[in-house]
Backbone atoms as SQL, in Angstrom:
CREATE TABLE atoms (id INTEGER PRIMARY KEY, chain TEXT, resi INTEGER, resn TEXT, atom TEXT, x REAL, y REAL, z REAL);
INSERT INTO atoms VALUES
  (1, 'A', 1, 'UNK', 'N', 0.833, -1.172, 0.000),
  (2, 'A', 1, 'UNK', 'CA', 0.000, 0.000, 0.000),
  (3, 'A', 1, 'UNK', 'C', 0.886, 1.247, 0.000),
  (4, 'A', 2, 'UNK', 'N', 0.652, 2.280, -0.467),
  (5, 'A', 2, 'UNK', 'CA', 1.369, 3.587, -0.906),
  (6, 'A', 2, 'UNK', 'C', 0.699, 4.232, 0.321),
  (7, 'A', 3, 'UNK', 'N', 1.540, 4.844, 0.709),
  (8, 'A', 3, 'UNK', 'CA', 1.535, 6.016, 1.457),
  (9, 'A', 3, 'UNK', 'C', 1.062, 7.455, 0.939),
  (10, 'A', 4, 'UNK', 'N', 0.301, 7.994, 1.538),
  (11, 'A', 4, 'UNK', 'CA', -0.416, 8.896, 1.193),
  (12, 'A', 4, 'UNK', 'C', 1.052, 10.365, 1.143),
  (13, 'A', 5, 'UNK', 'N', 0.411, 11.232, 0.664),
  (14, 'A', 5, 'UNK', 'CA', 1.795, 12.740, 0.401),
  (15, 'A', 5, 'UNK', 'C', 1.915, 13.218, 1.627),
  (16, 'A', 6, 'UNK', 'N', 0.851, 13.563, 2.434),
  (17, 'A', 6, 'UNK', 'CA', 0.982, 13.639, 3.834),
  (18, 'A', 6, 'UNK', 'C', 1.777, 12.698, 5.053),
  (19, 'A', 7, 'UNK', 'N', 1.477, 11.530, 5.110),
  (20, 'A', 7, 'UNK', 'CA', 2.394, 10.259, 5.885),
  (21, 'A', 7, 'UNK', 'C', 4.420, 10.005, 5.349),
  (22, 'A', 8, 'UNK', 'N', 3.682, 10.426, 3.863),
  (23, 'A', 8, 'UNK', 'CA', 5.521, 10.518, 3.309),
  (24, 'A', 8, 'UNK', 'C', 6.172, 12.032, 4.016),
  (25, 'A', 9, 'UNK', 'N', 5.428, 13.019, 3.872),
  (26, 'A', 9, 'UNK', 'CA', 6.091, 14.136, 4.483),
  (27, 'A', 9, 'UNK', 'C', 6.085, 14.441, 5.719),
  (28, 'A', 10, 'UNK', 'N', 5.380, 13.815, 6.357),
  (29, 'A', 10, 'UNK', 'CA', 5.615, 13.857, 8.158),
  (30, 'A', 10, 'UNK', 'C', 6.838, 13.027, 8.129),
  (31, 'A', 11, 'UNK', 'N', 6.958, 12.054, 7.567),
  (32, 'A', 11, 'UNK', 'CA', 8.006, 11.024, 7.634),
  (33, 'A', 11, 'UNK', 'C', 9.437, 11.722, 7.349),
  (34, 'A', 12, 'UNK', 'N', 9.450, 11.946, 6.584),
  (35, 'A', 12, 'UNK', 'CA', 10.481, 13.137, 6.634),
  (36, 'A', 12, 'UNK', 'C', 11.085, 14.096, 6.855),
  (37, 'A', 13, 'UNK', 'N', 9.770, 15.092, 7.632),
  (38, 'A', 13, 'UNK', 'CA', 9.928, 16.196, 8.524),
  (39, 'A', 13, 'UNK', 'C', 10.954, 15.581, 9.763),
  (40, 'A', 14, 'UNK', 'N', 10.034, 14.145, 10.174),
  (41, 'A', 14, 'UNK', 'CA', 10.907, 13.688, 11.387),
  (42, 'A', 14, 'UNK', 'C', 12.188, 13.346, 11.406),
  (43, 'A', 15, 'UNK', 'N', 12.319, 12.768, 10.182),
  (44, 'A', 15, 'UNK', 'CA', 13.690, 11.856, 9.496),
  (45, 'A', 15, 'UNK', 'C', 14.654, 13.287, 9.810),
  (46, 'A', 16, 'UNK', 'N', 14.257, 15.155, 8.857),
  (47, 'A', 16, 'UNK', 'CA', 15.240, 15.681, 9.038),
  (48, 'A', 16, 'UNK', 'C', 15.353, 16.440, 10.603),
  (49, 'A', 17, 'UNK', 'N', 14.542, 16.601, 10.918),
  (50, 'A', 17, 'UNK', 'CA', 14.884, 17.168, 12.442),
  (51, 'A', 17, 'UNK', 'C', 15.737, 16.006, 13.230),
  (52, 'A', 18, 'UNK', 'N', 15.248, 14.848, 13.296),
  (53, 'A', 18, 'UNK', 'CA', 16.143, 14.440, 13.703),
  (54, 'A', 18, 'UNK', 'C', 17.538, 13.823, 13.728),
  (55, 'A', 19, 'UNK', 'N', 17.741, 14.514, 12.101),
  (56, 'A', 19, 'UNK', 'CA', 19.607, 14.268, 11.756),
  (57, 'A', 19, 'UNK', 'C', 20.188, 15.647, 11.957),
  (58, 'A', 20, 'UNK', 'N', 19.273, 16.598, 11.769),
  (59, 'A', 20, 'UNK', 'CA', 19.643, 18.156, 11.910),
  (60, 'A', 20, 'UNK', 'C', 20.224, 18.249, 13.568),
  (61, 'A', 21, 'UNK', 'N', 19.518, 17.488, 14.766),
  (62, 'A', 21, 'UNK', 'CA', 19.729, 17.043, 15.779),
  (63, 'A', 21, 'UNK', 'C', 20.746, 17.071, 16.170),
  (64, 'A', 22, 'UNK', 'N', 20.939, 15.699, 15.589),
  (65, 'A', 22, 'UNK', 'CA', 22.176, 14.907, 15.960),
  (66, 'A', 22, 'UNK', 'C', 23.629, 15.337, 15.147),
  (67, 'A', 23, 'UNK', 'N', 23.624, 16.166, 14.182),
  (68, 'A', 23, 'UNK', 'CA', 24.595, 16.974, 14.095),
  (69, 'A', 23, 'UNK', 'C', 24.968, 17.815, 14.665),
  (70, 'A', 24, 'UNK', 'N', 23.796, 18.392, 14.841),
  (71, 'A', 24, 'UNK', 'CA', 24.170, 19.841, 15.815),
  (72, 'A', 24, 'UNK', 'C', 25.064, 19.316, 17.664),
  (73, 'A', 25, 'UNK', 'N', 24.937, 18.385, 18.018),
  (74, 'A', 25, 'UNK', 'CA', 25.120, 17.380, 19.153),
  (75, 'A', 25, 'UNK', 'C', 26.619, 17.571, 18.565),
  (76, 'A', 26, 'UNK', 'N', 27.192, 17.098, 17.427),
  (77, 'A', 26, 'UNK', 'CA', 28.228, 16.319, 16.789),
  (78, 'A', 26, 'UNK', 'C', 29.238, 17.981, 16.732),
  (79, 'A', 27, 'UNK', 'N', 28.435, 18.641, 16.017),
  (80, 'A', 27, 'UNK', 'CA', 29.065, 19.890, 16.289),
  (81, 'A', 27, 'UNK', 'C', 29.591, 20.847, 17.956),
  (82, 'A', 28, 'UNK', 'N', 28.587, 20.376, 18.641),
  (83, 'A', 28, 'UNK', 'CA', 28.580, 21.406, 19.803),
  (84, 'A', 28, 'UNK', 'C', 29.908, 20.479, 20.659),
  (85, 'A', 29, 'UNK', 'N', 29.662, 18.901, 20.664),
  (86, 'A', 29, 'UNK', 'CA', 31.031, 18.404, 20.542),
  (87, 'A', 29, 'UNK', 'C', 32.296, 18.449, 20.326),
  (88, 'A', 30, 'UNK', 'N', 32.286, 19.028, 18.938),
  (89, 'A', 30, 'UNK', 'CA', 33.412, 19.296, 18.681),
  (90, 'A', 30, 'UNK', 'C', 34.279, 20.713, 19.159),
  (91, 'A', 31, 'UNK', 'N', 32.954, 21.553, 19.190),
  (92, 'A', 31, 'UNK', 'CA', 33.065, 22.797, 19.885),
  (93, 'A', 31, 'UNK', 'C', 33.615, 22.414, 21.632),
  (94, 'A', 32, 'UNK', 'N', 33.169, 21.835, 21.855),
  (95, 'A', 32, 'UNK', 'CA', 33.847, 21.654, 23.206),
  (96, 'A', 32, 'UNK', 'C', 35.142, 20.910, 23.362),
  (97, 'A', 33, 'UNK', 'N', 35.477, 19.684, 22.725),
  (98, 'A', 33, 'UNK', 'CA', 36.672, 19.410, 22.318),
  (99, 'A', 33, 'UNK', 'C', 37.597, 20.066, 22.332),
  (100, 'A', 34, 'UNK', 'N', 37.394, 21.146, 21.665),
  (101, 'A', 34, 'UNK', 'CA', 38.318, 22.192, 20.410),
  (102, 'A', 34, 'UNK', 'C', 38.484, 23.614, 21.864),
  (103, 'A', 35, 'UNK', 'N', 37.776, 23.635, 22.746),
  (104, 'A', 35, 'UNK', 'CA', 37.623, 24.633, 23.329),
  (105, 'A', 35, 'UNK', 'C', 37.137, 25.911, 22.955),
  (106, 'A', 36, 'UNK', 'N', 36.451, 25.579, 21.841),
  (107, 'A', 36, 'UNK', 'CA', 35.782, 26.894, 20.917),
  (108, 'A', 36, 'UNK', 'C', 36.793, 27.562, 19.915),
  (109, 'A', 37, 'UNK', 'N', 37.578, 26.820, 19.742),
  (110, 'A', 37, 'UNK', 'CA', 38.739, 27.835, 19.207),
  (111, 'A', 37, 'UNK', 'C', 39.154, 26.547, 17.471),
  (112, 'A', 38, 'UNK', 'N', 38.111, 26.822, 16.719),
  (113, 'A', 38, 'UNK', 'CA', 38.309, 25.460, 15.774),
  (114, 'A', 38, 'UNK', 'C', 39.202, 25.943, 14.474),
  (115, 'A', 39, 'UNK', 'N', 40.076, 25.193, 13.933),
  (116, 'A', 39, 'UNK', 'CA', 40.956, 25.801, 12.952),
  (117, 'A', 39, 'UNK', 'C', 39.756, 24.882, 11.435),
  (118, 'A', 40, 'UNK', 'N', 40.240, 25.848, 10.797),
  (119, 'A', 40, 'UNK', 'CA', 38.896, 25.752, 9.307),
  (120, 'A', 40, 'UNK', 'C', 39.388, 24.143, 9.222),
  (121, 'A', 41, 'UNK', 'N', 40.453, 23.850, 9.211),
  (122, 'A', 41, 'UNK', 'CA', 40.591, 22.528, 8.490),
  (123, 'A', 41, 'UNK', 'C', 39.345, 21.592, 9.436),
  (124, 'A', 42, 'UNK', 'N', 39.871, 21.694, 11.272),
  (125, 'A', 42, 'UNK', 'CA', 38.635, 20.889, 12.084),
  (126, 'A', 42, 'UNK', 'C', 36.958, 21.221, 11.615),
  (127, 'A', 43, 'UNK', 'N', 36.954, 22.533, 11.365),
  (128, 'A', 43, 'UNK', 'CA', 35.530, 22.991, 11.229),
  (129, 'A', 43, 'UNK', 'C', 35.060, 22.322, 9.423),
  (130, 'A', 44, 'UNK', 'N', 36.227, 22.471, 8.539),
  (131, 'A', 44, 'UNK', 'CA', 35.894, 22.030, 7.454),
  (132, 'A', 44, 'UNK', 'C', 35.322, 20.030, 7.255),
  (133, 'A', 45, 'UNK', 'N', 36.466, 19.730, 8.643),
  (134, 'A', 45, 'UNK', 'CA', 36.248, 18.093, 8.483),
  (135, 'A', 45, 'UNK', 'C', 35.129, 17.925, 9.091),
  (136, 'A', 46, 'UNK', 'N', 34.692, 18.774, 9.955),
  (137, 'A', 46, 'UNK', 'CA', 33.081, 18.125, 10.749),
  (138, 'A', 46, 'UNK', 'C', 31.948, 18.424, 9.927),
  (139, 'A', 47, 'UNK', 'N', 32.198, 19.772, 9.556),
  (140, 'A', 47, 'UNK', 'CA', 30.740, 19.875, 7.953),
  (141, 'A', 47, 'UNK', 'C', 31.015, 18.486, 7.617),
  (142, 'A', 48, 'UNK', 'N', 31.895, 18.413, 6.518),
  (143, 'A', 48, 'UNK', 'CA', 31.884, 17.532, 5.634),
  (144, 'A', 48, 'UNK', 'C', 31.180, 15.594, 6.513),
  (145, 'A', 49, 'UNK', 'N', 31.922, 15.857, 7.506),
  (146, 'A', 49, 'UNK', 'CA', 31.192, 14.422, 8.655),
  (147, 'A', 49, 'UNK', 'C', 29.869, 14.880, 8.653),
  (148, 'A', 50, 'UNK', 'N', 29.127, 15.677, 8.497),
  (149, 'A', 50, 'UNK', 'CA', 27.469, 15.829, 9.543),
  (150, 'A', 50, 'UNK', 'C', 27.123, 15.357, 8.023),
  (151, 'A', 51, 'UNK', 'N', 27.626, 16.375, 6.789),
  (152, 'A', 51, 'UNK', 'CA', 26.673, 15.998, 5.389),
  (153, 'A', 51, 'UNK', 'C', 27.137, 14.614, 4.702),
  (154, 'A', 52, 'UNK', 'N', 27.676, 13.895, 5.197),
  (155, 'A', 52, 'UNK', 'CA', 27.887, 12.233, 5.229),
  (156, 'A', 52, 'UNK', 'C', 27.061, 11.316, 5.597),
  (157, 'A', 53, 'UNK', 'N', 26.915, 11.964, 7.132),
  (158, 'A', 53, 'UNK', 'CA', 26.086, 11.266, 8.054),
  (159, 'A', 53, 'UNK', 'C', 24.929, 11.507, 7.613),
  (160, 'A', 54, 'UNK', 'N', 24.087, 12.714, 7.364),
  (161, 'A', 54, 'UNK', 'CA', 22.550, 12.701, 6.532),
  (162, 'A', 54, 'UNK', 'C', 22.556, 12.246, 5.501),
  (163, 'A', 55, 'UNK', 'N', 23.513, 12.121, 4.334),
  (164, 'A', 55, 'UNK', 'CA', 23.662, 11.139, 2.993),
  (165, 'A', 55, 'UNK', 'C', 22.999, 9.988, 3.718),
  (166, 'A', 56, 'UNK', 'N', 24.582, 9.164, 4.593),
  (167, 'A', 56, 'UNK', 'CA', 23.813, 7.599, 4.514),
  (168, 'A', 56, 'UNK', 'C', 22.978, 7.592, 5.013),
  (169, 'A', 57, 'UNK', 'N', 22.513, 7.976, 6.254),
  (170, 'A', 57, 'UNK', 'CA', 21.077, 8.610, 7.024),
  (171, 'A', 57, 'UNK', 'C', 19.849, 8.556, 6.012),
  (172, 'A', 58, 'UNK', 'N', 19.806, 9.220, 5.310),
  (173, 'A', 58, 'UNK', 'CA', 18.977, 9.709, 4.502),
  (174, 'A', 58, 'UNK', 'C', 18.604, 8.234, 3.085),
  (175, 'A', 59, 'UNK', 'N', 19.792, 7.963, 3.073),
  (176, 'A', 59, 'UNK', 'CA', 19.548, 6.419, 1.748),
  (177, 'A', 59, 'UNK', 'C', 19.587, 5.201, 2.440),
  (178, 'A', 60, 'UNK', 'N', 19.894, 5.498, 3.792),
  (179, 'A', 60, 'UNK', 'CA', 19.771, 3.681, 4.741),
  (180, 'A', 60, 'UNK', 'C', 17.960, 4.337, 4.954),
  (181, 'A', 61, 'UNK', 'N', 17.281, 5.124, 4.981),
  (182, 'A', 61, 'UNK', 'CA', 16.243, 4.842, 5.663),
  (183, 'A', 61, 'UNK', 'C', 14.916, 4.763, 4.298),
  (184, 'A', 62, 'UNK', 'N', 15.876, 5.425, 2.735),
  (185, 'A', 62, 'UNK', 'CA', 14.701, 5.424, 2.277),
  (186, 'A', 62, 'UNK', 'C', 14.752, 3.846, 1.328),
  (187, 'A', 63, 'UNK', 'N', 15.580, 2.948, 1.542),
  (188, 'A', 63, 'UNK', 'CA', 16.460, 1.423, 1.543),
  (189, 'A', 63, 'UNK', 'C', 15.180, 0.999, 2.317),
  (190, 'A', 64, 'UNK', 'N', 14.756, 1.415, 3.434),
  (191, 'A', 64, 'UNK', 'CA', 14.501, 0.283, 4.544),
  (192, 'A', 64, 'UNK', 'C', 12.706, 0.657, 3.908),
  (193, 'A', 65, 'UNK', 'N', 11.981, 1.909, 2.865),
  (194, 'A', 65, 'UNK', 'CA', 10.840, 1.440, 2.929),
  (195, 'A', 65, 'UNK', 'C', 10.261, 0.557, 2.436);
């Protein structure tokens, strides 16, 4: 059975708040790590980690419908 446009987009609202989440977690992390003081290369490698993590995030969950 297909999912209605509404059930697909709640589904996803949730899917991104909660990777938007857990980056921000991943970031404030690193911010504390770093002592607030992050050199571009650290700040460049954790972007690039959070928009990884919502890639596979994002294709392991639409895999699993």
């Amino acid at each position: 059975m297909r999912k209605s446009l509404y059930d697909e987009s709640k589904q996803d609202l949730k899917s991104l708040v909660k990777q938007i989440a857990q980056v921000g977690i991943g970031l404030v992390g690193v911010l504390l790590l770093t002592g607030g003081k992050l050199s571009p290369l650290i700040l460049g490698s954790s972007v690039l980690g959070g928009i990884s993590f919502v890639t596979y995030s994002e294709i392991k969950r639409r895999d699993n419908e």
